[in-house]
C-alpha positions in Angstrom: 5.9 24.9 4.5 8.9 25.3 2.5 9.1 23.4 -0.6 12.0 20.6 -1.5 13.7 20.1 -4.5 14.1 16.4 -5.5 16.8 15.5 -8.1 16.8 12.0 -9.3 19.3 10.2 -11.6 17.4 8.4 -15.2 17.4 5.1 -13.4 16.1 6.3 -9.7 13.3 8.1 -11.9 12.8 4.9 -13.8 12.5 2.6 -10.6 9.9 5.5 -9.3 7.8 5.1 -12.4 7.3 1.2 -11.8 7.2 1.2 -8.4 4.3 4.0 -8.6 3.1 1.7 -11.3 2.8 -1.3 -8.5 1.8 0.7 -5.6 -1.6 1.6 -7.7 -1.9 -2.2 -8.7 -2.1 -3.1 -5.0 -4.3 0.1 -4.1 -6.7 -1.0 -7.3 -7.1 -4.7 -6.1 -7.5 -3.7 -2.1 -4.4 -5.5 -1.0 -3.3 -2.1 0.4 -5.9 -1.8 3.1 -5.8 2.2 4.4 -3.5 1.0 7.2 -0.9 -1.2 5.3 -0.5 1.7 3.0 3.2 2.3 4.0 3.8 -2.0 3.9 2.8 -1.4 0.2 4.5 1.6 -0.9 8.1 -0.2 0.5 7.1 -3.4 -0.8 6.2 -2.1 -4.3 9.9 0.0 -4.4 11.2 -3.2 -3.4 9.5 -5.1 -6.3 10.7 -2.0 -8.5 13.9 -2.6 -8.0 13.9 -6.3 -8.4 12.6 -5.9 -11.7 15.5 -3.5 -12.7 17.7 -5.8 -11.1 16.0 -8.8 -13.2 15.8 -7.2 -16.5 19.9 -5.8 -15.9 21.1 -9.2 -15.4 19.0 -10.8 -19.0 19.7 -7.7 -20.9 23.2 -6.4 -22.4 22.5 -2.6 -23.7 24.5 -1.0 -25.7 26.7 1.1 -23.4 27.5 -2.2 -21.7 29.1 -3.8 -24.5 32.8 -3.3 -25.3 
């Protein structure tokens, strides 16, 4: 099996990190049963990127300010 290079941007890494940080939390409290294990791992990126969305929208860093 050839092996693939993945290259992600800060903030795709960032999104990763939480939604890998979610996806455990469901696997640790049995809400991902062994066949819903794909339902979670989408519905954790999902909740990922809501966060990001979220904490964008309440917070002005200091590259966005002019």
């Amino acid at each position: 099996m050839a092996k693939k290079h993945i290259t992600l941007q800060h903030s795709e890494s960032v999104i990763v990190q939480a939604a890998a940080q979610i996806y455990s939390a469901y696997i640790a409290s049995g809400r991902a049963a062994d066949g819903d294990n794909t339902k979670y791992l989408k519905q954790s990126i999902k909740d990922a990127i809501t966060i990001a969305r979220s904490v964008d929208d309440a917070v002005i860093s200091d590259g966005e300010m002019e």
